[in-house]
Structures are given as structure tokens and as C-alpha cells.
C-alpha positions as CSV (number, residue, x, y, z in Angstrom):
1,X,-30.3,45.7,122.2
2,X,-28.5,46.2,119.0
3,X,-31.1,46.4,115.9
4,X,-30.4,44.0,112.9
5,X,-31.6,42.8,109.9
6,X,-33.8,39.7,109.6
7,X,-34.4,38.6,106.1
8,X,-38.4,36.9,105.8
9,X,-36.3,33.8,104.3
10,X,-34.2,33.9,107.6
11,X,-30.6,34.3,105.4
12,X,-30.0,37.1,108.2
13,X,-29.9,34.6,110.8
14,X,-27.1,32.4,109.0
15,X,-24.4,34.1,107.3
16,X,-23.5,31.1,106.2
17,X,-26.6,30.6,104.2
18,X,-26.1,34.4,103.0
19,X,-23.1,33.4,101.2
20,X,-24.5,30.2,100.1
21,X,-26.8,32.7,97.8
22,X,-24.2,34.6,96.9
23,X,-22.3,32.5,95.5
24,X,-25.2,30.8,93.5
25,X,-26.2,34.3,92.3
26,X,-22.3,34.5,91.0
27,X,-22.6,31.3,89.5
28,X,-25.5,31.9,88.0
29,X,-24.5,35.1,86.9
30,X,-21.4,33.8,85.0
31,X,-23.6,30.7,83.2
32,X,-25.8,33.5,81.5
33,X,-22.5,35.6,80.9
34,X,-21.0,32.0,79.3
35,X,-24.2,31.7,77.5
36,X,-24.2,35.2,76.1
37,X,-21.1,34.3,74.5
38,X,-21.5,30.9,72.8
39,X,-22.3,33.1,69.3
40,X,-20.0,35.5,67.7
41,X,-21.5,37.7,64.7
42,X,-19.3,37.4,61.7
43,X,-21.0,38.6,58.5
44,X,-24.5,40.1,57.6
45,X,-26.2,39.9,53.8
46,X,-29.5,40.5,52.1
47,X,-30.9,38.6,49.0
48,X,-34.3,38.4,47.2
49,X,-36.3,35.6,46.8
50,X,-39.4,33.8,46.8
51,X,-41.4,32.2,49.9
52,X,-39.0,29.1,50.1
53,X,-35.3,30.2,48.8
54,X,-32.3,29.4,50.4
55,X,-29.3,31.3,50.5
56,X,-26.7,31.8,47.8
57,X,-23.0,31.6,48.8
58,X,-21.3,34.4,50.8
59,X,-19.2,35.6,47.7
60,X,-22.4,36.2,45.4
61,X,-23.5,38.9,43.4
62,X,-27.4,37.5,44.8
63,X,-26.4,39.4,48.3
64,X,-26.9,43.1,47.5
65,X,-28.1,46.0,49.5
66,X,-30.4,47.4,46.7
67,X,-33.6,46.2,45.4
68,X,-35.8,46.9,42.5
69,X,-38.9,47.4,43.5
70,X,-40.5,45.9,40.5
71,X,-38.7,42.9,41.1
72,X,-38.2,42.3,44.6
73,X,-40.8,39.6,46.7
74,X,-39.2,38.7,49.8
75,X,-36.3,40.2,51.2
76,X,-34.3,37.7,53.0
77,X,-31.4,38.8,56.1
78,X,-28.6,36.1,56.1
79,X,-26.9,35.6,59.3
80,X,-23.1,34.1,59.5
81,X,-22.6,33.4,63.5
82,X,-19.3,32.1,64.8
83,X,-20.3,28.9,67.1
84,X,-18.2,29.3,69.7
85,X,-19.1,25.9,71.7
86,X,-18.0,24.2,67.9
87,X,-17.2,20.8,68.8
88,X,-18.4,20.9,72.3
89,X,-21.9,21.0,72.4
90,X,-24.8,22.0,70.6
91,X,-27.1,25.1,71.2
92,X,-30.4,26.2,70.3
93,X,-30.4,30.0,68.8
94,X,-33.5,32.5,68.7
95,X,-32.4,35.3,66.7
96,X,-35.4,38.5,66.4
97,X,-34.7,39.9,63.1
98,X,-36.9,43.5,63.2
99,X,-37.8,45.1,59.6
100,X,-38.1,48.9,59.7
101,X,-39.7,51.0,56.9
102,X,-38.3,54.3,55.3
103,X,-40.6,56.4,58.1
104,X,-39.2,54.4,61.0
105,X,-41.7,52.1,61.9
106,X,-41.7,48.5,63.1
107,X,-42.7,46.6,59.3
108,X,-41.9,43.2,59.9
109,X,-40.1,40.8,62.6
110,X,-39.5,37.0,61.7
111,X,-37.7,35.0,64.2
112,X,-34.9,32.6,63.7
113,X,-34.8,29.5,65.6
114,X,-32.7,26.5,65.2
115,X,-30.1,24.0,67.2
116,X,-26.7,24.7,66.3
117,X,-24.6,21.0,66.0
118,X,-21.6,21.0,67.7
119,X,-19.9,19.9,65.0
120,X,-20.6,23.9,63.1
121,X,-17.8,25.8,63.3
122,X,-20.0,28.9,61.4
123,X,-23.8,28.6,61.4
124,X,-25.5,30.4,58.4
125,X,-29.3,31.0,59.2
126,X,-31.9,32.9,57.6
127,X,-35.3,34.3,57.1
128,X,-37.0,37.3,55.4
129,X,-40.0,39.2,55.0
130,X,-42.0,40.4,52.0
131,X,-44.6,39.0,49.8
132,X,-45.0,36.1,47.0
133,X,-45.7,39.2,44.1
134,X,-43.4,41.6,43.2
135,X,-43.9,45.6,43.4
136,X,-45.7,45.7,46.7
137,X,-42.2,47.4,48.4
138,X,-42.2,50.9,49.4
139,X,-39.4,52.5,47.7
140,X,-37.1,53.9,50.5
141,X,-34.5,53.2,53.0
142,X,-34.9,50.4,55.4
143,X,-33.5,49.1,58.8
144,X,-32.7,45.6,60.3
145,X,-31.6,45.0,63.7
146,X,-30.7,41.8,64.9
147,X,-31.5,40.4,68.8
148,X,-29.8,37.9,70.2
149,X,-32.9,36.2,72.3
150,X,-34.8,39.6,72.0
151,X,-32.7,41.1,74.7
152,X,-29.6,42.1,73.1
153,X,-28.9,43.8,69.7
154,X,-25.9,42.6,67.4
155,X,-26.2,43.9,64.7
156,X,-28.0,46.8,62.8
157,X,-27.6,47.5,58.8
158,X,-30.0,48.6,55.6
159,X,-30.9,48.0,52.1
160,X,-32.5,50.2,49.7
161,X,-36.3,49.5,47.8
162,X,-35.1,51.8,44.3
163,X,-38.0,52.7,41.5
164,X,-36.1,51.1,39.1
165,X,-37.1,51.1,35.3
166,X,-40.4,53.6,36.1
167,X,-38.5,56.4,35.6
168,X,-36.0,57.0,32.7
169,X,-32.3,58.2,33.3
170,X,-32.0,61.0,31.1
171,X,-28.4,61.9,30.2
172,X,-26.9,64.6,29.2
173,X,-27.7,63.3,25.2
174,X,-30.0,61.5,25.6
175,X,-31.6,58.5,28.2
176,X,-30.8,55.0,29.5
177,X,-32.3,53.1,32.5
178,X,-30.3,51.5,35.7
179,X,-30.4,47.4,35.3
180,X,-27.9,46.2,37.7
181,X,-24.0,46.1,38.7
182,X,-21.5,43.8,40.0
183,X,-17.9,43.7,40.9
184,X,-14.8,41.9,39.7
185,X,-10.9,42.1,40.3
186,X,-8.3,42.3,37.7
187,X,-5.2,43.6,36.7
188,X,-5.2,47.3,34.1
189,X,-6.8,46.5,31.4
190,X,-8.9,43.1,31.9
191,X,-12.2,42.7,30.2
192,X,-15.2,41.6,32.3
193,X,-16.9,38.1,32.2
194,X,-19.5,38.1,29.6
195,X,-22.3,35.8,31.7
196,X,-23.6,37.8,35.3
197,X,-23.7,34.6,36.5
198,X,-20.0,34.3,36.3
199,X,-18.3,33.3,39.5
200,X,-15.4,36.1,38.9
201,X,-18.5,38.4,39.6
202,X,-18.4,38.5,43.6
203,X,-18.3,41.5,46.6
204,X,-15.8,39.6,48.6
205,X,-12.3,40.0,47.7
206,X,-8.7,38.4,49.3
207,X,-6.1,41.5,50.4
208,X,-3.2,39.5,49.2
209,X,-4.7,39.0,45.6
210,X,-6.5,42.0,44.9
211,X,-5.1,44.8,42.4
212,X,-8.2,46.9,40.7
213,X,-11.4,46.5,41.9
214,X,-14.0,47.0,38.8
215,X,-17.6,47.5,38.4
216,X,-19.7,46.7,35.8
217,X,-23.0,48.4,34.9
218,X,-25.3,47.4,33.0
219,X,-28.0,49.8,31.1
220,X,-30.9,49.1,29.1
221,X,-30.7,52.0,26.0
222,X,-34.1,54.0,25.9
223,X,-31.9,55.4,22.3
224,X,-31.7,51.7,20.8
225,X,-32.5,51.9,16.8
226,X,-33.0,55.6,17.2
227,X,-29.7,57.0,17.7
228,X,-26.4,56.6,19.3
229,X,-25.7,59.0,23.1
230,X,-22.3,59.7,25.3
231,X,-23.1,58.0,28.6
232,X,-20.9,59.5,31.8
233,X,-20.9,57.5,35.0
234,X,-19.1,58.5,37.7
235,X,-18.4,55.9,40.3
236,X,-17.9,57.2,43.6
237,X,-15.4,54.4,46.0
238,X,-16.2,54.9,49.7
239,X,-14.5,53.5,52.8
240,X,-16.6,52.4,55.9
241,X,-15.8,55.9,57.3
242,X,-17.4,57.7,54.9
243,X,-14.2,59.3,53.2
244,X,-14.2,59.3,49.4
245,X,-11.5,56.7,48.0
246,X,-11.4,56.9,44.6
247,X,-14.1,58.5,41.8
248,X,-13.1,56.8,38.4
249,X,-15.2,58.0,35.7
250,X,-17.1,55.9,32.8
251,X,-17.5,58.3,29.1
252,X,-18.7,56.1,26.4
253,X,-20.7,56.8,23.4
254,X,-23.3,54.1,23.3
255,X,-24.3,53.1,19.7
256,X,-27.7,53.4,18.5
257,X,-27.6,49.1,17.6
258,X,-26.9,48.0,21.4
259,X,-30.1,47.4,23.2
260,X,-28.2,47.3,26.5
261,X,-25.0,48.6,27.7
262,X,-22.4,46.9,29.6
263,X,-19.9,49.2,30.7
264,X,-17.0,49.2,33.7
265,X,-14.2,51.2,35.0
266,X,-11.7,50.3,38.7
267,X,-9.9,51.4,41.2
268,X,-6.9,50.2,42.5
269,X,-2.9,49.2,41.6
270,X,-1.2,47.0,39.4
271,X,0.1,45.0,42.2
272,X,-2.1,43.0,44.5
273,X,-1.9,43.7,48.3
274,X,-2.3,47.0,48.9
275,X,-5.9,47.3,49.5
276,X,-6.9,48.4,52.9
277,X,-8.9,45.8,54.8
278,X,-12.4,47.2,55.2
279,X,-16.0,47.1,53.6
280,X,-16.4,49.5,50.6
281,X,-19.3,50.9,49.1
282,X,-19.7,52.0,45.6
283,X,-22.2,55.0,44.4
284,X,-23.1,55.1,40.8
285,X,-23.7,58.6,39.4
286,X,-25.5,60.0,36.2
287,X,-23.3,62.7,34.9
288,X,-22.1,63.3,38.0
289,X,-25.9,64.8,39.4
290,X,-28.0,62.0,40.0
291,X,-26.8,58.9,42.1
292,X,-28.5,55.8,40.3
293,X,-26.8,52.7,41.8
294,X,-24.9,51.4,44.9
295,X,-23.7,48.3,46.2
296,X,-20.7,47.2,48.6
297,X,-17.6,45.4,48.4
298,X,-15.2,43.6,51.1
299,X,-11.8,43.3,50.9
300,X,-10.8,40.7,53.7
């Protein structure tokens, strides 16, 4: 007698029933594959907040990737997702957001979960991680990753807890401490908005209308009523590769009667539309030795 195989469930009896399962396991197989992609990751930010904040738009200065730590409460990770059952059905979403400290260990993991309408084309969704005083932040370097259902990671990125205002700047003539920066697009010789809240302030900019790409700095003057100091920033433009794309320079002399300094310097061209497409980033650095600042930029 010629030996074969008997399945316990008797399949090896009935081909037919062997087949039967086969196909269910390649229908099955191509639900969760469907399933897997109903979401398309389009954008990824970071803002600071308190235990109930919402969001501010995608284009604001409030979405940084550096914190002060004697500012900062709760860190928030916004999520842009590209719904792709939009105006078919709706869907619930459990995003695992995981919060790793500068020595690589697991800080934090809120989860996201919320029914998508069918009628989202995008879904924005959030939530962060922290505490409801300020100054409790390691200063450092730390990681997010972002599961899909726990089971698959799309997306990883960081954001930086700096010291801030404990430790003077000192310049080569004297000393000023890092408040904040922001970006703005003009053509050669625009002026900056005069409020931060200003809505020209944004890190998002179009391709087609884009000719310099500024940033302004702004520095509180450890010299103010005492005497006036040259300040040199260097600001060093990065592309997503790593390459250096432009290092415009900032030399000022900084009276001794301004409390705080508001200075800028760009990169770019006179004519819009020749920016490459990509995310930039943007180091600040203190005559050129110490880095004191960075934040990112998008031309889409």
C-alpha cells in the first residue's frame, strides 16, 4: 500500500476541502494585506503643550524639533495619515507612539485611537507625553517610532530637550543667550515680520514661490545697558542627505540699548522655483564653534 498523508481534520481525504482552505487562507491573506493599506503616512510634527492642547496648523512655527527644557511640559507627536478608504468607509486606527530617552530606553508610549469618517480625506491625530510643569525633561536627544496596530513601524524621527537660558553663549566680545528662531521666504533684501506670531513665519514652503529662505534669530543680550558686542552666527543649510547647502553668515554689532536681538540672514535666488523639493534643516552656530540652534524647513 502506498503511504499518504491524513490530516487530524480529514482535509487529506478531500482535496477538494484542501483547496476550499486555501483559498480562504488567500482570501484572508489579501483582507489583512487591504487592511494594511487603508493609511498612508504623509507628514510627522512635534509641538509643546499642556495636558489638553490641540494641534496648531501644519505650516506653524508651534511644530519644532527643539525644546527648551525650561519651558517644555508635554511633548506632543502629530500624525497626518492619508485615508485611503476616503469616501468609502470608515475605520478605526490604533497608532503605538514609543518615546525613547537620550540613553535609548523605552520613556513613554501613548496610544492613538480613533474612527476615521469616511468622509477624511487626511486624518490628523495626536497625543504626547510629558508632565503638567516645566523643567522635568532630560536634556538630550530623543526618538519616536510610530506602529501601525503595534505590529508595524511607519515612521521613526527625533526632537532635541536643549539647556536653554542656564548657560550663557559667550561670544567672541562678549555674551548673548539662544531664545528661539523661525523661518520666512522673501525676495533679497526683505525685512522680517515684526510679531512671531506672524503667519509669514512658517517651515513649509511652495517650490513654485519660493526665492530666499531666511531665518530669524532671536537673542536675549547678557551686554544690555553695559556695552555694545559683534555677534557672528553662522547658519549652516542642510539637505535630507546630510550634504551642506548653503552657510550664510550673520556679523552684527549689537548695541548696548537692545535688550534682545532679532537678527536674520537666507539662502536662496532671486527668482522663485528653483529650490529642490526636500526637507531642510538649519544649524545655528556661535562664531562658527558652538552649534546653538536648529530647526527644519520643507520645500514642497
Amino acid at each position: 500500500m502506498t503511504p499518504r498523508f491524513v490530516s487530524p481534520t480529514g482535509v487529506g481525504r478531500h482535496p477538494w476541502l484542501l483547496l476550499l482552505l486555501l483559498l480562504c487562507l488567500a482570501v484572508a491573506s489579501l483582507s489583512r494585506a487591504e487592511d494594511a493599506a487603508t493609511l498612508e503616512l504623509a507628514e510627522v510634527g512635534f509641538f509643546e503643550g499642556d495636558a489638553d492642547e490641540d494641534p496648531p496648523e501644519w505650516d506653524s512655527p508651534a511644530l519644532v524639533e527643539s525644546f527648551e527644557r525650561k519651558r517644555v511640559r508635554y511633548i506632543y507627536t502629530l500624525v497626518s495619515l492619508k485615508n485611503k478608504l476616503w469616501q468609502k468607509r470608515g475605520q478605526d486606527v490604533r497608532l503605538r507612539v514609543r518615546y525613547y530617552a537620550p540613553d535609548g530606553s523605552l520613556f513613554g508610549e501613548p496610544v492613538i485611537e480613533y474612527h476615521v469618517p469616511a468622509d477624511w480625506e487626511y486624518a490628523d491625530l495626536w497625543t504626547g507625553w510629558g508632565w503638567d510643569d516645566s523643567s522635568r525633561w532630560e536634556a538630550g536627544r530623543y526618538r519616536i517610532e510610530i506602529w501601525n496596530g503595534g505590529s508595524e513601524l511607519i515612521a521613526e524621527k527625533h526632537f532635541d530637550i536643549t539647556p536653554g537660558k542656564d548657560t550663557p553663549l559667550q561670544s567672541s566680545t562678549g555674551s548673548v543667550t539662544f531664545d528661539k528662531m523661525a523661518f520666512f521666504e522673501a525676495g533679497d533684501d526683505d525685512a522680517p515680520p515684526e510679531d512671531w506670531s506672524d503667519p509669514r513665519l512658517r517651515n513649509r514652503f511652495a517650490q513654485a514661490q519660493t526665492r530666499f529662505v531666511y531665518t530669524l534669530v532671536s537673542l536675549e543680550n547678557l551686554q544690555w545697558r553695559q556695552r555694545a558686542q559683534d555677534v557672528v552666527i553662522h547658519l549652516r543649510y542642510y539637505l535630507s542627505n546630510g550634504e551642506l547647502f548653503g552657510n550664510p553668515v550673520i556679523d552684527y554689532r549689537v548695541p548696548a540699548d537692545w535688550e534682545h536681538a532679532e537678527l536674520w540672514n537666507g539662502w536662496g535666488w532671486s527668482e522663485a522655483g528653483k529650490w529642490k523639493r526636500d526637507r531642510y534643516r538649519v544649524e545655528l552656530w556661535l562664531d562658527n564653534r558652538r552649534k546653538i540652534g536648529e530647526s527644519h524647513f520643507e520645500i514642497f
